[in-house]
N, C-alpha and C positions, 0 to 999 in steps of 0.2 A: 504493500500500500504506500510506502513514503517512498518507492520509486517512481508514483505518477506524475507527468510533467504538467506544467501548468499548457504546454498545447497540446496534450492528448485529451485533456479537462476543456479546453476549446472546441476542439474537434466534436467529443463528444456532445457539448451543447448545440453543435451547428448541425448534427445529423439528426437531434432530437426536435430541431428546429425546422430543419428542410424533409426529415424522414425517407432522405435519396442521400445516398454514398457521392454521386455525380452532383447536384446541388451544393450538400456541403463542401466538397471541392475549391467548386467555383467560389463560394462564397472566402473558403481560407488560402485561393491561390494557390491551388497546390493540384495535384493528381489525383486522378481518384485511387490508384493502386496506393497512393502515401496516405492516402487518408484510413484505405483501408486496414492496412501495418500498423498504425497508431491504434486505430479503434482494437485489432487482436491482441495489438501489445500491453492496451490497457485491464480488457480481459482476461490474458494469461497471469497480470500481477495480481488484479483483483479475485481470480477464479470462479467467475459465475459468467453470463453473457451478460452482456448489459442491455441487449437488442431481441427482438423477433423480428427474423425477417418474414414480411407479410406481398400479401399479392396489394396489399395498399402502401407495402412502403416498411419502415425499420420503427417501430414502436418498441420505447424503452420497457424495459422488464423491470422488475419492484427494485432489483439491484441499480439497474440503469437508473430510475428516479431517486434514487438515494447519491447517486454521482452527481448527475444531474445538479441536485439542491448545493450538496454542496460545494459544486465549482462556480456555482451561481455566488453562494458563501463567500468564496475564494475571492471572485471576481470585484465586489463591494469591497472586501476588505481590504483589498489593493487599493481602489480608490480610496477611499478613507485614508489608507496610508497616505496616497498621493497631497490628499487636503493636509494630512498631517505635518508631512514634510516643508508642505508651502507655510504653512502657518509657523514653525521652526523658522524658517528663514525669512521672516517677517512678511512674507507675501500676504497681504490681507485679500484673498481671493478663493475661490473652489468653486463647488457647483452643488446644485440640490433638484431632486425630483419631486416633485409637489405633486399629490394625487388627491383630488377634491370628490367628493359623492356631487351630484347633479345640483342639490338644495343649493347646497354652498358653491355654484357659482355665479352667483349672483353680487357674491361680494370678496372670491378670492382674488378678482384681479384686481380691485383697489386695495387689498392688502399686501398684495405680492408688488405692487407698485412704491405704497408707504416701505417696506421691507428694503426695494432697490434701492431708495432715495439715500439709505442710510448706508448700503452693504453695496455699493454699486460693482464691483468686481466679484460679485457672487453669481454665478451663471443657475438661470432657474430656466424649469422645465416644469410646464405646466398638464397634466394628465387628468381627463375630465368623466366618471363613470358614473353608473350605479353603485348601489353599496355594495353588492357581490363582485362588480367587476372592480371595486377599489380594493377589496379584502384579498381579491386573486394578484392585484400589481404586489399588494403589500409582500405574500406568498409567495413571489416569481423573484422579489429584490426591486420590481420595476419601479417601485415611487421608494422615495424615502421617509418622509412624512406622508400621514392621509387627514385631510380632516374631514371628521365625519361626528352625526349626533351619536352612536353609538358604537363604542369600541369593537372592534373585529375580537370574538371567540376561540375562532379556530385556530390562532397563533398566539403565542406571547407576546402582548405589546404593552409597549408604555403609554398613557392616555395623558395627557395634560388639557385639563377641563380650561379657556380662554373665557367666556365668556357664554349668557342664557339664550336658550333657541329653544323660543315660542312658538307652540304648535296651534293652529285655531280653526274655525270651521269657517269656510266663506260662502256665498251665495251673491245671485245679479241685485241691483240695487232696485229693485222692484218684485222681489221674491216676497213674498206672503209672510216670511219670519222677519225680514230685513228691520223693520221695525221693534220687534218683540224684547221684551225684556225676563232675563231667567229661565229659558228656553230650556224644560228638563232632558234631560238622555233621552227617554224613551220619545219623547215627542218628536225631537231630530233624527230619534232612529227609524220612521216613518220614511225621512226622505230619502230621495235617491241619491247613490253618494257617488262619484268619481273619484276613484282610487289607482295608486300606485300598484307595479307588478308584485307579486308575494315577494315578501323577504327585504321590503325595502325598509329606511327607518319606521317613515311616518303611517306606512299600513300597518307597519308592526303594535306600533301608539294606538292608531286606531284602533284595531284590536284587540288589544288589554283595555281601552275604554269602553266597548263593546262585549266584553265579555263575560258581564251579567247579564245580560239580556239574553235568554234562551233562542238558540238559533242565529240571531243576528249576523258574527261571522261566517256563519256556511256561506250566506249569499252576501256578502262583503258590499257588494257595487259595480260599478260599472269599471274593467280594466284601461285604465290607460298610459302608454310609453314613456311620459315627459311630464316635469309641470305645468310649461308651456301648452300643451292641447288642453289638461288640464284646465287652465286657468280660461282658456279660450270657449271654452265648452259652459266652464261655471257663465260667464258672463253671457252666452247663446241661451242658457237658461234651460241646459239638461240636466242640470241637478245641480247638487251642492259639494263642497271638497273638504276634508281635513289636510291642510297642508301648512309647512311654517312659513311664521308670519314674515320672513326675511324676504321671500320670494315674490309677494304681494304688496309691497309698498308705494309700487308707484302705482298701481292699481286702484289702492285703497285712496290713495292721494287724489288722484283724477276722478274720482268717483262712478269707475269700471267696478269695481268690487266693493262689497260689505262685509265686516265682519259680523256674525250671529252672535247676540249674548246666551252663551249655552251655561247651563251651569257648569260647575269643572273645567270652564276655559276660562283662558288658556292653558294648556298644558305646558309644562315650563321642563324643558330639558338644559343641555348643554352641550356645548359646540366643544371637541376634542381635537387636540392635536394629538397622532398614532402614529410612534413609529416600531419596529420589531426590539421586541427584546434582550432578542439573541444575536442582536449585532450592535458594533461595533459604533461610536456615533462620531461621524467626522466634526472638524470645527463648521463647517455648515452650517450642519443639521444643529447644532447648540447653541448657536448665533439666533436660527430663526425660532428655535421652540423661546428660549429669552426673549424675543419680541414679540411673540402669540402671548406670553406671557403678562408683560408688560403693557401691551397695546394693542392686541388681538380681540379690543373689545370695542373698539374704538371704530374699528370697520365694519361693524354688523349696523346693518341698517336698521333705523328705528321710525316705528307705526306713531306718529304723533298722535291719531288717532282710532283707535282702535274700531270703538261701536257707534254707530250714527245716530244721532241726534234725533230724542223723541222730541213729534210737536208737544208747543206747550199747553198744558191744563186751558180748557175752554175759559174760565174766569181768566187766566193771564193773557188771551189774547187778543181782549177787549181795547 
C-alpha cells in the first residue's frame, strides 16, 4: 500500500471518471497500454481489482471506491498544503470552493462579494445545488464549505451556525387568507401547497410541521424543481408555498407576495457554514468561516415586513 504513486491514485480517479481505459488516457496524456500498467500495478500492491470490466465501461469495485475517496483525500490535502505553504511565505492568497443549497443563492453572491473586498487574492468558486447534490460535492471533496439550513448527516462535518433563516408560508396578494390573522395549522392544511422535491430542507420543515395532522404528508402538495417556479406559480394563484423568507423579499417588497399569519410562523432555523470533518482546513477555508462568522449575518436579507396590513376597525375609519 505505501508503494502507491500519487499518478496511479490519478489514473485511477480519471478511469473512474471516464469508465474507458482510452478516455482516461486522453485525458492524462499518456497511452492507453500506460494507463493500463498503472491501473495493474496498482492492483497487484493493493491485491483486490479495483474495477469490473462491464459491456458499459470499468465501474469501481467496493475496493476501487475506497481508492477512489481516498486519493480524492490525497488530492485536497495537497492543496491545503499548497495554501499552506503560501500562507508560510507571506503570500496572503489561495482558493476556496463555495457550495451553496439553491435557498441560499439569493444572497451568497453579495456575501462572497463582501468576503472578496476584504481577501481579494483569494480565488473562489462558486457551486450552486440542491441539498443532496450539495451533501454529494461535500462527499466527492468538490466544494469546500457548503452553506446550507441543515447540516449534511451522512458525513462528519463541522456546522458553524452564521446567522437565522426564516421559514414562512406565502400566498398571491388576493388569496382569501392574505388578510387573516392567527391562521391555525389545520386551516392552512386545507390549502394546496407547492412544495420542494423530497429531501430538500424546507419540505423536510414542512413536514415535521405537518406531522400531527393525520395523513397530511402522504399527499404533501404539489412537486416543484426550483423556488423560482415556485414562487411564480404562488403568485399565478395555484396554491400557497412554505418557503424561506430570504428568497421572497423582493416579492414581498413589491407586493407580488404575502406573507400568511399562521400560527407557529415563522419557523426560525439557521443558516450553516459545513465543511468535512475529516479534513484538513487550509488558511482559506478559516479566513472565510471567520467572516461567516463575524459578518455572515449581515448579508441575509431582511423582510421589513412580514404580514400585510389589516384594514382599520370601521369606527377608525371614519
Amino acid at each position: 500500500m505505501r508503494n502507491l504513486s500519487l499518478k496511479q491514485l490519478r489514473t485511477i480517479q480519471e478511469i473512474a471518471i471516464h469508465g474507458k481505459i482510452s478516455s482516461a488516457a486522453n485525458t492524462l496524456s499518456l497511452t492507453a497500454p500506460a494507463v493500463t500498467i498503472q491501473l495493474r500495478q496498482a492492483e497487484e500492491e493493493i491485491g483486490l481489482a479495483l474495477f469490473d470490466r462491464t459491456q458499459e465501461g470499468m465501474r469501481p469495485t467496493a475496493a476501487g471506491l475506497a481508492v477512489i475517496d481516498a486519493a480524492q483525500s490525497v488530492q485536497e490535502r495537497l492543496r491545503v498544503l499548497s495554501d499552506e505553504i503560501d500562507a508560510l511565505k507571506g503570500v496572503r492568497a489561495g482558493s476556496l470552493k463555495l457550495g451553496v443549497v439553491s435557498t441560499a443563492k439569493y444572497f451568497a453572491p453579495r456575501l462572497m462579494a463582501g468576503f472578496a473586498k476584504l481577501h481579494p487574492a483569494i480565488d473562489m468558486r462558486l457551486s450552486i445545488g440542491n441539498r443532496a447534490e450539495i451533501i454529494d460535492m461535500l462527499k466527492d471533496h468538490a466544494v469546500d464549505i457548503a452553506l446550507m439550513g441543515r447540516p449534511a448527516r451522512a458525513i462528519p462535518v463541522r456546522a458553524t451556525p452564521f446567522g437565522d433563516h426564516p421559514l414562512v408560508i406565502v400566498a398571491a396578494p388576493d388569496h382569501p387568507l392574505a388578510r387573516s390573522r392567527d391562521i391555525t395549522k389545520r386551516r392552512i392544511a386545507e390549502e394546496t401547497f407547492l412544495v420542494r422535491e423530497p429531501g430538500s430542507g424546507t419540505r423536510i420543515s414542512l413536514e415535521i410541521f405537518f406531522s400531527d395532522i393525520p395523513g397530511r404528508i402522504d399527499e404533501l402538495g404539489v412537486e416543484m424543481g426550483s423556488n423560482e417556479t415556485i414562487k411564480q406559480a404562488v403568485m399565478a394563484g395555484l396554491g400557497v408555498a412554505f418557503i424561506s423568507a430570504h428568497t421572497i423579499a423582493l416579492e414581498v417588497e413589491v407586493g407580488r407576495l404575502v406573507v400568511l399569519d399562521v400560527v407557529g410562523m415563522p419557523i426560525r432555523r439557521q443558516w450553516f457554514g459545513v465543511m468535512r470533518a475529516d479534513r484538513a482546513i487550509s488558511p482559506a477555508m478559516a479566513t472565510f468561516n471567520d467572516f461567516l462568522l463575524r459578518e455572515g449575518v449581515a448579508y441575509l436579507p431582511i423582510l421589513e415586513k412580514l404580514y400585510p396590513e389589516q384594514p382599520a376597525p370601521a369606527d377608525q375609519r371614519r
